[in-house]
MARKOLKE-359316 format. One record per residue (C-alpha): residue number from 1; chain; x, z, y. Coordinates in pm, 1 decimal. Layout:
N
<NUM,"A",<X,Z,Y>>
...
END
This chain:
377
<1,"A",<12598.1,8669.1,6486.9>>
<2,"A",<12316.0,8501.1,6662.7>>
<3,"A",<12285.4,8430.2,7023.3>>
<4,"A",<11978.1,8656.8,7087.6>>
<5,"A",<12187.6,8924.4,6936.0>>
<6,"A",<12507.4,8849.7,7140.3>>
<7,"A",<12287.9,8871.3,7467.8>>
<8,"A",<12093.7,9181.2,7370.8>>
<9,"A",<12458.6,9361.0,7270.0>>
<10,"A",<12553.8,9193.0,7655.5>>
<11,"A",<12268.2,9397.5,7795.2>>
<12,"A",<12316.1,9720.2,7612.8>>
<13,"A",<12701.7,9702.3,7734.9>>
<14,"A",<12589.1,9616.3,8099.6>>
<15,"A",<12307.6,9891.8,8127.4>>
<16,"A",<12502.7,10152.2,7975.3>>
<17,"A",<12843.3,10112.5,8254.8>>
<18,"A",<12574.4,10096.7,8539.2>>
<19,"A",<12423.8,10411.5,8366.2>>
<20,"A",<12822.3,10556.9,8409.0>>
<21,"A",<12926.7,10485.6,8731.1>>
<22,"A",<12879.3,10771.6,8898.3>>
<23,"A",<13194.5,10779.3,9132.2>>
<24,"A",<13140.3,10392.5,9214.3>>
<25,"A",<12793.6,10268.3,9299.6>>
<26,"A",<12715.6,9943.5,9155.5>>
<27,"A",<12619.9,9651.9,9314.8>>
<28,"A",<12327.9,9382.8,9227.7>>
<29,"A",<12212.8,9074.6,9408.5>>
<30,"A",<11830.9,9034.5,9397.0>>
<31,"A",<11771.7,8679.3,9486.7>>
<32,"A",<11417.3,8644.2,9294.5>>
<33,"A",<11325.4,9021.0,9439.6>>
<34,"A",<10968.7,9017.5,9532.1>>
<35,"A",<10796.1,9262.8,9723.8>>
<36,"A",<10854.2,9675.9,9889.7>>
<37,"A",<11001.6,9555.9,10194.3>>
<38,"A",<10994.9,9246.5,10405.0>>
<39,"A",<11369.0,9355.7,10577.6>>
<40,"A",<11353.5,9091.7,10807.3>>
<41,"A",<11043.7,9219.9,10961.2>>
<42,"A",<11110.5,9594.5,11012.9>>
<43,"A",<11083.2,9748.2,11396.1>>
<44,"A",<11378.2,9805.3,11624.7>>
<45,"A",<11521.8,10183.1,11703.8>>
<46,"A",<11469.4,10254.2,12007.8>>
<47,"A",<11775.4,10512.5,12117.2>>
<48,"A",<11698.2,10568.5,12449.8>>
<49,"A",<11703.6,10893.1,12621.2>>
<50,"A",<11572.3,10800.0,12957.6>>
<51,"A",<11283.7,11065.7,13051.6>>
<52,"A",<11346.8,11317.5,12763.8>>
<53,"A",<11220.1,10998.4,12539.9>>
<54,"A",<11285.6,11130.7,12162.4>>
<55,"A",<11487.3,10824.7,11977.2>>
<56,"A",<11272.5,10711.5,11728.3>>
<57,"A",<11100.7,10369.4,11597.3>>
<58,"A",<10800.8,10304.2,11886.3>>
<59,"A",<10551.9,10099.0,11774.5>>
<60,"A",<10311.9,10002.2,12016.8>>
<61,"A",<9936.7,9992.9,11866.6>>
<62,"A",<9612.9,9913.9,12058.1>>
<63,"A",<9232.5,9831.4,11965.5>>
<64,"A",<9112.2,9483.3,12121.1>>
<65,"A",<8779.7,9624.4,12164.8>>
<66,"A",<8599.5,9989.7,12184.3>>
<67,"A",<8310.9,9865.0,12180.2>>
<68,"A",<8367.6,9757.3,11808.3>>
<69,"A",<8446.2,10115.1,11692.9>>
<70,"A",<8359.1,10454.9,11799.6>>
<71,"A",<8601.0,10719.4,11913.1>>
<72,"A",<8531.7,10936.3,11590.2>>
<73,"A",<8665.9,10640.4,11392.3>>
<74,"A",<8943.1,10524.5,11599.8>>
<75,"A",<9105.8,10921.6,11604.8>>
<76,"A",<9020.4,10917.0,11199.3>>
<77,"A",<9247.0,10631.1,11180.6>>
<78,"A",<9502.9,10744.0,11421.6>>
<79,"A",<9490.4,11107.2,11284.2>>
<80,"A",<9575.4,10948.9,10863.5>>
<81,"A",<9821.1,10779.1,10968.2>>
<82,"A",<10022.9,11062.8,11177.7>>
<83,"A",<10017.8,11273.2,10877.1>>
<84,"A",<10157.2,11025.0,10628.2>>
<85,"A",<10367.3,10749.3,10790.3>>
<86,"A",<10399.3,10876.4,11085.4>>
<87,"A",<10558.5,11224.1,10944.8>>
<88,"A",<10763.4,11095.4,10657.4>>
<89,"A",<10953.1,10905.6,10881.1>>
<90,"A",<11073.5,10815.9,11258.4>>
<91,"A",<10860.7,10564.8,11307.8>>
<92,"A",<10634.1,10611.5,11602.4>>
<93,"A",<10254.1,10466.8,11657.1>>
<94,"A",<10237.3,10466.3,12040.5>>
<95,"A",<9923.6,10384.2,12295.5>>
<96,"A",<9655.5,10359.1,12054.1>>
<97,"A",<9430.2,10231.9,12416.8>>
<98,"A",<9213.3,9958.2,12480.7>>
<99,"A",<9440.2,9635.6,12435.6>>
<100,"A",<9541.7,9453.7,12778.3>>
<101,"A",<9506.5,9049.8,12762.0>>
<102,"A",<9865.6,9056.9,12883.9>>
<103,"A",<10012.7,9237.3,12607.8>>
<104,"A",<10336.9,9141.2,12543.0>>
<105,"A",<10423.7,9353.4,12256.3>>
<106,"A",<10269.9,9592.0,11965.7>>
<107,"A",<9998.0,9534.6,11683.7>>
<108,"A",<9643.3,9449.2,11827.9>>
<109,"A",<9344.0,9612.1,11606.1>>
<110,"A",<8977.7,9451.8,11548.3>>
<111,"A",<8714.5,9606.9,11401.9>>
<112,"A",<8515.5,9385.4,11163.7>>
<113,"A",<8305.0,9428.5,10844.4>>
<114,"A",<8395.3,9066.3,10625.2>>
<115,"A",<8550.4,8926.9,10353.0>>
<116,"A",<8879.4,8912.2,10540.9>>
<117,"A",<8888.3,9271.6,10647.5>>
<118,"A",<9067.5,9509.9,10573.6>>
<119,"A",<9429.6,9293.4,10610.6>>
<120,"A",<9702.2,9316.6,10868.7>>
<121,"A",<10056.9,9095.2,10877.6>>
<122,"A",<10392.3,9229.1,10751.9>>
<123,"A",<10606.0,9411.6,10996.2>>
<124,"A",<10669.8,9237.6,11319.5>>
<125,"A",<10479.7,8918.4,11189.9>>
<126,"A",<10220.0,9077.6,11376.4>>
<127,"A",<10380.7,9144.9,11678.1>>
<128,"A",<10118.7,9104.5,11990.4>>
<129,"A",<9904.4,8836.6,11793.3>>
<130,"A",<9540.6,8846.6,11800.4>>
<131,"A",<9350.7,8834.8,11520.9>>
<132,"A",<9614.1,8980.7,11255.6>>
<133,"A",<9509.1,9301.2,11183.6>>
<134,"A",<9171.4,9420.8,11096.3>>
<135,"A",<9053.2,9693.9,11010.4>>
<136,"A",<8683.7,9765.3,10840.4>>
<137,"A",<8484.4,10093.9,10935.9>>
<138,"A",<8121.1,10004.0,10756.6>>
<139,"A",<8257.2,9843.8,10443.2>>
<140,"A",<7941.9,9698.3,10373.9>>
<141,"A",<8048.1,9323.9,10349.4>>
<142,"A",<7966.0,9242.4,9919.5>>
<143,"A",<8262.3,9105.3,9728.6>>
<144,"A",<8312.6,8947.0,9412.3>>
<145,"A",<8514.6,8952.0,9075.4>>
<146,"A",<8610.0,8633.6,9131.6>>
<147,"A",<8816.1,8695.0,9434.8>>
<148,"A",<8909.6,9032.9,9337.8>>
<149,"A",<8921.6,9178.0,8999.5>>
<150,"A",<8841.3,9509.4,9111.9>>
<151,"A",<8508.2,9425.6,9181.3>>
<152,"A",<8359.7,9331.9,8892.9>>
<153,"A",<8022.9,9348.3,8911.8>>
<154,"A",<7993.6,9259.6,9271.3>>
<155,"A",<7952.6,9583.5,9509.0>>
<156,"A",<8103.8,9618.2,9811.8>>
<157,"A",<8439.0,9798.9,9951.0>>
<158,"A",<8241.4,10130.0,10030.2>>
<159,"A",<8055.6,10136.5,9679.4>>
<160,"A",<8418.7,10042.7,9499.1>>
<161,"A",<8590.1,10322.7,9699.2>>
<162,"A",<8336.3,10599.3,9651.2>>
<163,"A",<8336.5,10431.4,9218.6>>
<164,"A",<8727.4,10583.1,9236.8>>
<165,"A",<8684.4,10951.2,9415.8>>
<166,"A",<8389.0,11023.8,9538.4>>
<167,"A",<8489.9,10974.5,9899.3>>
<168,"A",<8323.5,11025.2,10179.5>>
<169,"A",<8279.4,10668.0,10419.8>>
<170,"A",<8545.2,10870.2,10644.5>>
<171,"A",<8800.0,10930.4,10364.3>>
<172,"A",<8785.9,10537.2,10271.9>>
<173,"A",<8830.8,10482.9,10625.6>>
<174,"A",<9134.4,10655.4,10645.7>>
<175,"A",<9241.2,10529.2,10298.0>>
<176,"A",<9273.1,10149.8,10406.7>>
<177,"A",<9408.2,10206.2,10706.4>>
<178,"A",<9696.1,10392.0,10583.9>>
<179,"A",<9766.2,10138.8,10287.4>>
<180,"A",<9723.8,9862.4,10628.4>>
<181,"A",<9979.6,10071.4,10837.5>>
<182,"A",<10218.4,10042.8,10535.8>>
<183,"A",<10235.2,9649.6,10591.6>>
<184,"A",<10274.7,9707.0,10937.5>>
<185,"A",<10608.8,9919.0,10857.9>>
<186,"A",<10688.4,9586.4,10622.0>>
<187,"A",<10564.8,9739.9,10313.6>>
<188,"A",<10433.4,9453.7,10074.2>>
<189,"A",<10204.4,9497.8,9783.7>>
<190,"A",<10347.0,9699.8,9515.1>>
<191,"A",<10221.0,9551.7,9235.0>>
<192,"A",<10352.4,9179.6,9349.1>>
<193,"A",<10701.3,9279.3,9250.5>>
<194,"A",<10884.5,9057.0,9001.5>>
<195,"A",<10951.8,9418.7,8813.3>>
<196,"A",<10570.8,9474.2,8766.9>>
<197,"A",<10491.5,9627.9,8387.4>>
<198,"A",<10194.8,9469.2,8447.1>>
<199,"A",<10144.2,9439.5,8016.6>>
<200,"A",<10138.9,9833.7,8003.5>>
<201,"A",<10049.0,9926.6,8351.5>>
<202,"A",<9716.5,10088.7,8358.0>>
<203,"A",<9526.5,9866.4,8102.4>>
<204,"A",<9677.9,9549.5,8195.9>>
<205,"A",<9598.5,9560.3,8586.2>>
<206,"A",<9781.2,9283.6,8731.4>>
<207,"A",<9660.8,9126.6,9051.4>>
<208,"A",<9909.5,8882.8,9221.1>>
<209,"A",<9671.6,8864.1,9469.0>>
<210,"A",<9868.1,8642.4,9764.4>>
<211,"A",<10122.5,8337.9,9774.6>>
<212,"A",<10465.0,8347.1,9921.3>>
<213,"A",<10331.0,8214.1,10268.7>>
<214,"A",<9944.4,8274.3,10417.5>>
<215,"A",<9747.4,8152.5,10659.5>>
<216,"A",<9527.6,8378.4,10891.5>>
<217,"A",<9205.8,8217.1,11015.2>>
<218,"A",<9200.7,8174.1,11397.9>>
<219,"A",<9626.8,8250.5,11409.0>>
<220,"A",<9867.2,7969.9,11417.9>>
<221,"A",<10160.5,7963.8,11159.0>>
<222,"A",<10196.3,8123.8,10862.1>>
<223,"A",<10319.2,8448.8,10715.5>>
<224,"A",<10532.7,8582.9,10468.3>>
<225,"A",<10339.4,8828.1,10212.6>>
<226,"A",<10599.0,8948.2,9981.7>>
<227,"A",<10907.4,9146.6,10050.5>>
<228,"A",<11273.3,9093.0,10000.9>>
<229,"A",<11455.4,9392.3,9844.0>>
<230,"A",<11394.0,9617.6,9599.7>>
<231,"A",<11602.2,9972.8,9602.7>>
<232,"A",<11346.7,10190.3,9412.7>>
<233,"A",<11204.8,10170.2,9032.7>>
<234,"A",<10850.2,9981.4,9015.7>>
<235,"A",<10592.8,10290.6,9205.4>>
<236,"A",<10240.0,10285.4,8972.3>>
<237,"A",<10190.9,10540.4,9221.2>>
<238,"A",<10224.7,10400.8,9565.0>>
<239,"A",<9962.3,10331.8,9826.7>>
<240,"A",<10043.0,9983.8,9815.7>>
<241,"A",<9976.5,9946.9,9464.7>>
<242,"A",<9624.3,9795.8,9377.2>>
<243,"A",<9687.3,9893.9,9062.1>>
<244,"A",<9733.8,10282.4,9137.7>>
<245,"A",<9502.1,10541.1,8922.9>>
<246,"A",<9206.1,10537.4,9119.4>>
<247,"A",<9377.0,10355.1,9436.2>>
<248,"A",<9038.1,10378.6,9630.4>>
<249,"A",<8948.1,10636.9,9882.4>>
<250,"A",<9327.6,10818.2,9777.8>>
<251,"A",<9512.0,10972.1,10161.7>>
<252,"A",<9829.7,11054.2,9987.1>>
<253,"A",<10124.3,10867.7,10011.4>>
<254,"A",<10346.6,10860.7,9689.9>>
<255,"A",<10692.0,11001.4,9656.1>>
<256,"A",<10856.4,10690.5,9642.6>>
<257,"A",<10672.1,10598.8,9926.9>>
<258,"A",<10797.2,10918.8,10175.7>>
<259,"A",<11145.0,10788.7,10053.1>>
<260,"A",<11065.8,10421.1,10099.1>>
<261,"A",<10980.3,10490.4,10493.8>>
<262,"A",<11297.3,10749.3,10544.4>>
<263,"A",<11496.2,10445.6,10377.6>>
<264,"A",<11383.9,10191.6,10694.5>>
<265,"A",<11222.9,10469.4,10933.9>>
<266,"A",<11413.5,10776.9,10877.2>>
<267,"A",<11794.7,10732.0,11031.5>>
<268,"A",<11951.9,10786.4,10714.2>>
<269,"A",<12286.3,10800.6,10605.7>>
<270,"A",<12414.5,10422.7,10504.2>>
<271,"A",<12702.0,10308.6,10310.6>>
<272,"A",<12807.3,9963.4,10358.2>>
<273,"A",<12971.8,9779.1,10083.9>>
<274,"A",<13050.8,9502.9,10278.6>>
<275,"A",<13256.3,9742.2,10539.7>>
<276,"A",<13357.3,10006.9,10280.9>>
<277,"A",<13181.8,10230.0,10582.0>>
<278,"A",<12942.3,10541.2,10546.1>>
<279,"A",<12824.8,10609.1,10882.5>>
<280,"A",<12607.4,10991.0,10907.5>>
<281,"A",<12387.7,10978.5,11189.1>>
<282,"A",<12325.3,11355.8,11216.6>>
<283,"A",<12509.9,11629.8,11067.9>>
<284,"A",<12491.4,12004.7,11105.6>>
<285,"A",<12784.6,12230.9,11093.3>>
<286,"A",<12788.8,12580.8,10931.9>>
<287,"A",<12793.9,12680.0,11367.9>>
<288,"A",<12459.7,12542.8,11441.2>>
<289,"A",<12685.2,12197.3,11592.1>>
<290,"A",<12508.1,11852.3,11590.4>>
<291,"A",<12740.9,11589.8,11469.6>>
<292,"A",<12747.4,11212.6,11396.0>>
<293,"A",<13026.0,11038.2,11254.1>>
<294,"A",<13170.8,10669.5,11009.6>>
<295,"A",<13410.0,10747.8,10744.9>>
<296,"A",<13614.4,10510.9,10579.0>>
<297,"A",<13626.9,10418.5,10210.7>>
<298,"A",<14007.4,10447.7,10126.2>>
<299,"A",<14130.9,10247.4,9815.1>>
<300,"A",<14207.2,10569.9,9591.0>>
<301,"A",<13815.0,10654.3,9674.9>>
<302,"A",<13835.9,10901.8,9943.3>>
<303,"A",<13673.2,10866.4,10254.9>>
<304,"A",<13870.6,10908.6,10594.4>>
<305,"A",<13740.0,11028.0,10903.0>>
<306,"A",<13735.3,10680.7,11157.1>>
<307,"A",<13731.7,10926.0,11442.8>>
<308,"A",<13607.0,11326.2,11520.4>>
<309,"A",<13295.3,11400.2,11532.4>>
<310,"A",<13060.0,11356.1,11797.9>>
<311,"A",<12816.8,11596.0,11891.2>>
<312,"A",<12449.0,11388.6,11907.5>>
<313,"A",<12095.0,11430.1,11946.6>>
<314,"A",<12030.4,11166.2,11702.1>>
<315,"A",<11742.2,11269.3,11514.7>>
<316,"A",<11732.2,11186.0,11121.7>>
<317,"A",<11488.4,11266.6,10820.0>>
<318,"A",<11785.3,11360.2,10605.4>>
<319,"A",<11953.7,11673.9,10623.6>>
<320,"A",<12325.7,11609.8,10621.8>>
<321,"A",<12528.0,11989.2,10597.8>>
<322,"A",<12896.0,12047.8,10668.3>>
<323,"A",<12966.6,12411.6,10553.2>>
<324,"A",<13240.1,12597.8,10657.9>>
<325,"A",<13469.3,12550.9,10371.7>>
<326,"A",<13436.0,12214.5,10414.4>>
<327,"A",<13186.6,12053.0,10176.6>>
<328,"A",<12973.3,11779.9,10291.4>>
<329,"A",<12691.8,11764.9,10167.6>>
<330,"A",<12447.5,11472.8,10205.5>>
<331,"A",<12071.9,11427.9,10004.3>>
<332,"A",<12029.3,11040.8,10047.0>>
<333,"A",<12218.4,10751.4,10164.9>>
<334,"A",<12105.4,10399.7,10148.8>>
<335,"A",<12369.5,10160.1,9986.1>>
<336,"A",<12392.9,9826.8,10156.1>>
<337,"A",<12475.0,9537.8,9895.3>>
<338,"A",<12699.6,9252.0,9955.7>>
<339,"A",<12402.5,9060.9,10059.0>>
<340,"A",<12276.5,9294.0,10344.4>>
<341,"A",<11980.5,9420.3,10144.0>>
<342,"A",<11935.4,9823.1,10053.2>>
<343,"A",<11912.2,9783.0,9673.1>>
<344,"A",<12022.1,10178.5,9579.2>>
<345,"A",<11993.6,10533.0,9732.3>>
<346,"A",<12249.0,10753.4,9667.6>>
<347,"A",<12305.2,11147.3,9652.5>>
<348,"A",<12713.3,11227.4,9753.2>>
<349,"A",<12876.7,11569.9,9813.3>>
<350,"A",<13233.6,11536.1,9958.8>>
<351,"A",<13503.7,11811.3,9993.6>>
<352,"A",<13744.4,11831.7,10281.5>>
<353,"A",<14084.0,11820.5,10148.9>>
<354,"A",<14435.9,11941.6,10329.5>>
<355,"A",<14504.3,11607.1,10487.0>>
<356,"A",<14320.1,11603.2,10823.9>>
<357,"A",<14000.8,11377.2,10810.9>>
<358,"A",<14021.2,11332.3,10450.9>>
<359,"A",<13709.7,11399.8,10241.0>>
<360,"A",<13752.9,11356.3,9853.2>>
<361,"A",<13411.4,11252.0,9639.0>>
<362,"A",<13316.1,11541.8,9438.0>>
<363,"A",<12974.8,11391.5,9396.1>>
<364,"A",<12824.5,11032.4,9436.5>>
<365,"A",<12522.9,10924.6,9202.2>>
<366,"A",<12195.6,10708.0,9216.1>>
<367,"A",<11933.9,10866.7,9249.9>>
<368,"A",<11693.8,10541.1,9285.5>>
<369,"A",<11646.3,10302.3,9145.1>>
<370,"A",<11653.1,10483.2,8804.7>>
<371,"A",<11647.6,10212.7,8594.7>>
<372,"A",<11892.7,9999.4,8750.1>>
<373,"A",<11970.9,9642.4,8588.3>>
<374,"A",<12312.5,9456.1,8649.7>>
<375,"A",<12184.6,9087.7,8781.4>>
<376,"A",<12434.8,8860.5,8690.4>>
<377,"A",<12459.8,8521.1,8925.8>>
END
């Protein structure tokens, strides 16, 4: 028997238990992981109630100068990203003013029309800095194959995004800032991932098109470009995919996207597997009740009740249920590896048994990534 053969039958054995444990999740360190999120650059919750504020993930936003942009184009902006990001999710764009020299916090828009623009920083890389994010709202500026693939011959952004869809200069407009406002959640380039099919994917369309670190003209320091954790399968579909069918000039965020954002953005359920803790942010009752409430992962693989449940106003993206016989029934829940990264989302149903507090599993599958692959260290 040769060694390829002993490692491909090692493979086959591996994928097919991770394909069979349904009642427990496996677990898989990603320490080569490049790119969705950037988890150590997400925003803060914010889950204050002071002055009917509703909970939620405020991100301050502001545009250095008006004079750079008109209001038509500053509302186009603000108006794509409210129905995409913005709705999918908890996170909140707040201010969207004139930027004060003093600002202390939030991500600081210019308007330019270069080589350098559109871009904008991962997460809270970008926190208050000047000169990070740019956006582009003439798209006149040439570029060239040799700096980007996609242009090949040389045109510029606008003719390359009209080339894909038709668009209008609005819709292309509203197209790169939404795929910009996805690094500002901490959403890295799609098709930078370590999984990338880039062989098969669309024709061979592979642009690794940053390093690990950049620089940023006129900024001090550098930034990270690629994320940390993978917990979906590869997206040729996402808005931060370069390589997506006809990426130009598309408004429409992906699937795997809207669940990307609820994962971070979206209060969901979490199950820790470092605590053996599933915590449910919101819950409603067959009455109509709001509830939050941790349950404990017991060694015979029920879950225990750490306390009653509260009633909250805890909003959440996921609609937890607790009917009146008892069954518990929750959509998604982001699993929490041994390393502190999300690397699965899960789908569980639990029953209420006769002991007080004491839920048995009666479901608990993955429902992403699909194509999940045992990492051994």
């Amino acid at each position: 028997m040769t060694i390829r053969y002993k490692i491909c039958t090692l493979l086959i054995m591996l994928l097919t238990a991770s394909a069979q444990a349904a009642v427990n999740p496996p677990i898989v360190a990603t320490p080569t992981a490049k790119a969705f999120f950037l988890d150590t650059v997400l925003w803060p919750y914010n889950g204050s109630t002071l002055l009917k504020h509703v909970p939620a993930y405020d991100i301050p936003v502001c545009w250095e100068k008006f004079s750079q942009s008109t209001a038509v184009n500053r509302k186009l902006v603000k108006d794509a990203i409210t129905v995409t990001w913005q709705k999918d999710s908890l996170a909140k764009f707040i201010g969207w003013g004139q930027c004060l020299p003093s600002a202390s916090s939030g991500i600081r828009i210019a308007v330019a029309d270069n080589k350098n623009s559109p871009r904008a920083a991962l997460g809270t890389q970008g926190n208050a800095r000047v000169g990070v994010m740019l956006l582009n709202f003439t798209m006149k500026t040439l570029v060239s194959a040799t700096s980007d693939p996609l242009f090949s011959p040389k045109k510029t952004i606008l003719a390359r995004c009209q080339q894909d869809n038709k668009a209008t200069l609005e819709t292309c407009i509203q197209s790169s800032a939404i795929h910009e406002f996805g690094h500002i959640l901490g959403l890295a380039h799609e098709q930078n991932r370590s999984d990338d099919p880039s062989v098969i994917l669309h024709g061979g369309c592979h642009i690794n098109d940053i390093p690990v670190k950049q620089t940023i003209p006129g900024v001090s320091g550098t930034f990270d470009t690629l994320g940390n954790t993978l917990f979906t399968d590869y997206d040729p579909f996402s808005m931060m995919n370069y390589c997506r069918n006809r990426y130009f000039g598309r408004i429409d965020l992906s699937p795997l996207d809207k669940l990307a954002v609820r994962v971070y953005y979206g209060q969901m359920p979490s199950f820790d597997s470092r605590t053996r803790i599933l915590r449910i942010p919101r819950i409603v009752r067959y009455d109509g009740a709001i509830l939050t409430g941790s349950f404990n992962l017991l060694p015979d693989g029920r879950f225990q009740q750490a306390a009653s449940l509260k009633v909250t106003t805890t909003p959440s993206k996921i609609s937890t249920t607790l009917s009146a016989s008892g069954i518990l029934s929750i959509p998604e829940i982001k699993f929490i590896s041994p390393s502190g990264h999300v690397n699965q989302v899960l789908k569980a149903t639990l029953q209420k048994t006769t002991t007080p507090g004491v839920f048995t599993r009666k479901v608990w599958t993955r429902l992403q990534p699909t194509k999940f692959q045992p990492v051994i260290n």
